[in-house]
Z-matrix of the N, CA and C atoms (Angstrom, degrees):
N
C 1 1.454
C 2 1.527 1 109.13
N 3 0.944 2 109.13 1 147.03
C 4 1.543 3 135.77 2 -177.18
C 5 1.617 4 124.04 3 -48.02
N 6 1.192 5 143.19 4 52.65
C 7 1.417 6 135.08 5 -159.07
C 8 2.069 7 103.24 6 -30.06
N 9 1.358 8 124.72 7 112.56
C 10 1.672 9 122.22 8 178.11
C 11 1.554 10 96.70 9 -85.99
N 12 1.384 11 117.89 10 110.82
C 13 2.023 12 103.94 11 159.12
C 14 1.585 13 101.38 12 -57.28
N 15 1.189 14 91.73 13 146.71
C 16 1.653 15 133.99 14 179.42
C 17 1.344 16 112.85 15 -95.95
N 18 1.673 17 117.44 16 122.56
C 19 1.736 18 108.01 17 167.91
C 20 1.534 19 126.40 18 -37.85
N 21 0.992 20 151.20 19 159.94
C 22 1.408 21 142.81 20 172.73
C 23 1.850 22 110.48 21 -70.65
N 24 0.758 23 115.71 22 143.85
C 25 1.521 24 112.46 23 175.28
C 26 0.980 25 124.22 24 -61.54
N 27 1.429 26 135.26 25 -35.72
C 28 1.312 27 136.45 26 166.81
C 29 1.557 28 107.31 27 -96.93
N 30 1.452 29 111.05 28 171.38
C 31 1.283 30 138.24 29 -170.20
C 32 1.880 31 101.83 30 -61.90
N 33 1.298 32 122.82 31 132.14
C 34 1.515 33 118.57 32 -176.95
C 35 1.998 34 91.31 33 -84.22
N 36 1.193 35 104.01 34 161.31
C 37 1.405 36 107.97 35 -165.22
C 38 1.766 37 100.05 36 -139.30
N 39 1.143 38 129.16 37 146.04
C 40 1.458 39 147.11 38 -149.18
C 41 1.780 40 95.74 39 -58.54
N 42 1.275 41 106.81 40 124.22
C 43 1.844 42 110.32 41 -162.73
C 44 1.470 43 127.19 42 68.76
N 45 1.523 44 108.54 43 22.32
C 46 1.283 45 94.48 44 139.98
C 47 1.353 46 158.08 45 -117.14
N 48 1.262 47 136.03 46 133.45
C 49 1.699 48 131.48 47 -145.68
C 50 1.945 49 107.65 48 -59.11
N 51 0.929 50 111.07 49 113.55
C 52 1.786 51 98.61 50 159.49
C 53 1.763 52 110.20 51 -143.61
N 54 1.265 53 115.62 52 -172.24
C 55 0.965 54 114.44 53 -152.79
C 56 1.567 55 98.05 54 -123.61
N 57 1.238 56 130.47 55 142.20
C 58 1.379 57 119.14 56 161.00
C 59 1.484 58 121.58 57 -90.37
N 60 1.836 59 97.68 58 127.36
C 61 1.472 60 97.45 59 -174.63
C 62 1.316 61 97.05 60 -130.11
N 63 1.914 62 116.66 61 109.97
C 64 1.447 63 109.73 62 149.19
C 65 1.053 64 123.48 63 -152.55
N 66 1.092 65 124.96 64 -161.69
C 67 1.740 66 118.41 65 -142.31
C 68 1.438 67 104.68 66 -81.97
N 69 1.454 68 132.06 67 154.50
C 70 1.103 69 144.32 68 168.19
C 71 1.645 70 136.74 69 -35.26
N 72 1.472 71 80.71 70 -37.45
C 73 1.645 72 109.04 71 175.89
C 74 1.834 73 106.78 72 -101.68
N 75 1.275 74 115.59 73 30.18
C 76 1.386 75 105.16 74 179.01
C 77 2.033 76 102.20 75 -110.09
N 78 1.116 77 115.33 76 136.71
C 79 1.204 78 112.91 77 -150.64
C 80 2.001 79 110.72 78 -57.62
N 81 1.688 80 104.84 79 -7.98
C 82 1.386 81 120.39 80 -162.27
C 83 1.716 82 96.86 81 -119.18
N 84 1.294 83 105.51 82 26.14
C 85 1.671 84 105.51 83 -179.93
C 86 1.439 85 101.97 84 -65.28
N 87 1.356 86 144.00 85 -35.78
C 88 1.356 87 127.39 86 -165.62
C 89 1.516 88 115.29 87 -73.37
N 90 1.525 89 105.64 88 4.39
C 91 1.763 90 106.76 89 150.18
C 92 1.770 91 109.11 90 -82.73
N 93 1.112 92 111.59 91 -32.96
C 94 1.527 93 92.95 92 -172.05
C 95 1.903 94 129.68 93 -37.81
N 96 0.904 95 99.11 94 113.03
C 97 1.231 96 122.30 95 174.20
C 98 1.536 97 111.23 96 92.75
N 99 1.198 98 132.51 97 37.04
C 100 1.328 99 137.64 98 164.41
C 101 1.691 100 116.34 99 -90.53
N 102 1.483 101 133.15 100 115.67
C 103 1.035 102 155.88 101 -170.40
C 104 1.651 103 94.22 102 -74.42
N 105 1.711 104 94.78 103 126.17
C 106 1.485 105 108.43 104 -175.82
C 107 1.232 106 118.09 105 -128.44
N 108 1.904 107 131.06 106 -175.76
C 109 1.055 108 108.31 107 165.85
C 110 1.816 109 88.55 108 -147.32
N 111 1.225 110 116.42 109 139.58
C 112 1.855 111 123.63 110 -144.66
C 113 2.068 112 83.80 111 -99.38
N 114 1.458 113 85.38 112 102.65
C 115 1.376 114 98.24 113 163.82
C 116 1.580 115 139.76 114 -61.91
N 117 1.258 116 94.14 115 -19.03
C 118 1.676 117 125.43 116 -147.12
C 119 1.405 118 120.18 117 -174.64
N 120 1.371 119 117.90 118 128.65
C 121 1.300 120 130.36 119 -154.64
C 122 1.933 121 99.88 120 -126.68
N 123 1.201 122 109.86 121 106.33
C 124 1.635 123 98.98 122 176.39
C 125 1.527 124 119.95 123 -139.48
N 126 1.475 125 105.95 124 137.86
C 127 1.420 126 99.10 125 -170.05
C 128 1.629 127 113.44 126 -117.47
N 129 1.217 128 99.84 127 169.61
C 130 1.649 129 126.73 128 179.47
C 131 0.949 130 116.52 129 -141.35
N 132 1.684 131 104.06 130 170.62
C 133 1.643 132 103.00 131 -178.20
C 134 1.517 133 121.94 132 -95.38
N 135 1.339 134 107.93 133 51.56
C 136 1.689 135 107.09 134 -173.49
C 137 1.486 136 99.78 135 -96.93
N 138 1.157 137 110.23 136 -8.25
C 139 1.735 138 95.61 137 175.89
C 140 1.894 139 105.78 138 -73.00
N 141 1.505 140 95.98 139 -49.32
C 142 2.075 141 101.81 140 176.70
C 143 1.038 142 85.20 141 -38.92
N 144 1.947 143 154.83 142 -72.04
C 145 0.925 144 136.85 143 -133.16
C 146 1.629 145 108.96 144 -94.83
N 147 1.122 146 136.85 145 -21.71
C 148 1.281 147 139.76 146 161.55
C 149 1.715 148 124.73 147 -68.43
N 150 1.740 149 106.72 148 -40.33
C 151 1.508 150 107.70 149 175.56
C 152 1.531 151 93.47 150 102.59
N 153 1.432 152 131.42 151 5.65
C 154 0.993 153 134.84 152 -147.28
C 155 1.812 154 114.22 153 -142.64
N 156 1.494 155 108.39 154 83.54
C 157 1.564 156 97.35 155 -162.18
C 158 1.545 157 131.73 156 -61.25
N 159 1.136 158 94.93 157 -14.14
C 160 1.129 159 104.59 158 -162.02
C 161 2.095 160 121.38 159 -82.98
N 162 2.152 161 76.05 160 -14.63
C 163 1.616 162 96.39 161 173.06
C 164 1.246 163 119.69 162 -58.24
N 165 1.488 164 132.76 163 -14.60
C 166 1.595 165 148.25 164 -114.66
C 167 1.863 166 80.49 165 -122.86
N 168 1.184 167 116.70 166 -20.48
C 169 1.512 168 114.36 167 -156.49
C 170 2.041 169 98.80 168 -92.49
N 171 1.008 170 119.99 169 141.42
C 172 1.148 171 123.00 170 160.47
C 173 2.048 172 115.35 171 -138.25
N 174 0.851 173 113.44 172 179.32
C 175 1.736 174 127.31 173 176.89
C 176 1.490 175 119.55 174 -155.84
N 177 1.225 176 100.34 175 136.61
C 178 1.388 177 154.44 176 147.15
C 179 1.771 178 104.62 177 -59.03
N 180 1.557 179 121.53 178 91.96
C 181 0.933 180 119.52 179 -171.02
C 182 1.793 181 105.73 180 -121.96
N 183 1.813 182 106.03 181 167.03
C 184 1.902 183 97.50 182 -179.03
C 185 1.677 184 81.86 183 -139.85
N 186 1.051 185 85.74 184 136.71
C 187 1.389 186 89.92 185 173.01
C 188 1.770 187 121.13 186 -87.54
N 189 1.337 188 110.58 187 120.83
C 190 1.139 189 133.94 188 -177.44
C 191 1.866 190 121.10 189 -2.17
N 192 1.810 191 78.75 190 -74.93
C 193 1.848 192 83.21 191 -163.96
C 194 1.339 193 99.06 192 -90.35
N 195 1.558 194 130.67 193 -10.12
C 196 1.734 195 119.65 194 175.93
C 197 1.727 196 93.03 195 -100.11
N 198 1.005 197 157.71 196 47.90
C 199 1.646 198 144.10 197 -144.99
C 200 1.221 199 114.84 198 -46.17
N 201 1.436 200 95.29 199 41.88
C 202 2.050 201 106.42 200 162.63
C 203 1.060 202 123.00 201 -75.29
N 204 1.061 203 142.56 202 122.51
C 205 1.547 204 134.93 203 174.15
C 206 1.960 205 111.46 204 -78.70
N 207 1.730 206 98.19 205 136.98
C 208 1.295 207 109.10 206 -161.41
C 209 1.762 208 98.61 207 -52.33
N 210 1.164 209 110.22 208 -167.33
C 211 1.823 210 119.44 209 -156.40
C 212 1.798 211 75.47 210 -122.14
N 213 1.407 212 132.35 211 -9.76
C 214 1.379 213 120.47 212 -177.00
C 215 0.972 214 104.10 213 -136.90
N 216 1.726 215 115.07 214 176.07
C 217 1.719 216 108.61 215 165.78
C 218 1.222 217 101.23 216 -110.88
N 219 1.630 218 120.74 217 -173.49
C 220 1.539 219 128.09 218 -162.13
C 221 1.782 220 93.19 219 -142.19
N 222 1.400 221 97.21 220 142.19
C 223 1.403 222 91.71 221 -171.89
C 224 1.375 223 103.59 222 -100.42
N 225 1.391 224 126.73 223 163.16
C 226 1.307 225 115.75 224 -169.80
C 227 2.041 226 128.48 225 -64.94
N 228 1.068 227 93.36 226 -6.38
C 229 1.920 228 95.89 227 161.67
C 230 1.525 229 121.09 228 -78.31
N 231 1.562 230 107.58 229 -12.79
C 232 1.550 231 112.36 230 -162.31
C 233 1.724 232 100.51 231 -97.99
N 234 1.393 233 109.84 232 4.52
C 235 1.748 234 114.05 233 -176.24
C 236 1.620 235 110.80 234 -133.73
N 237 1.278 236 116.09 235 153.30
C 238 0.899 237 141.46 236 -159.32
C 239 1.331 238 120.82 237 -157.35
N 240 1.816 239 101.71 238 108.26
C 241 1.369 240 105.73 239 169.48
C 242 1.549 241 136.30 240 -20.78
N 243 1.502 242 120.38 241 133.31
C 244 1.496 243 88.93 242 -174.97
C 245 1.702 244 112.24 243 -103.05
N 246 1.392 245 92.55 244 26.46
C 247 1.655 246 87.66 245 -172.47
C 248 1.818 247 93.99 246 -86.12
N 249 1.408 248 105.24 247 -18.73
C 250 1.792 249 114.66 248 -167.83
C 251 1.459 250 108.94 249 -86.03
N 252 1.555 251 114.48 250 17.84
C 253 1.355 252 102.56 251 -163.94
C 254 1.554 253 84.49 252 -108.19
N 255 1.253 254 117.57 253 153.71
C 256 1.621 255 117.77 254 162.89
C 257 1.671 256 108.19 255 -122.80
């Protein structure tokens, strides 16, 4: 079976590298797996509505080797540290 990277447990904070990882069938898959660096940190109240604080977190991301920042943000389940990637 497949080792899946895992979001980081805490909140990613302005400069740090992760990776976007999501599913195939998610309508913004042709980011999957592009190496970023989280410009911007913004929250909502979807964690109150999940039970889940950490849901509340979203980003403002640029992508690495063009230092464009994406046309969307990524919420914090859709990234992944890149030190956790092998």
């Amino acid at each position: 079976m497949e080792d899946i990277p895992q979001p980081a447990s805490d909140v990613y904070t302005v400069g740090d590298r992760v990776m976007i990882y999501i599913d195939s069938d998610d309508l913004d898959s042709r980011y999957h797996g592009t190496v970023c660096e989280v410009v911007s940190v913004i929250t909502d109240d979807l964690g109150t509505e999940t039970g889940r604080t950490i849901d509340a977190y979203s980003y403002i991301i640029q992508e690495v080797n063009s230092g464009e920042d994406l046309p969307i943000s990524f919420r914090h389940r859709d990234l992944v540290p890149i030190k956790d990637i092998h």
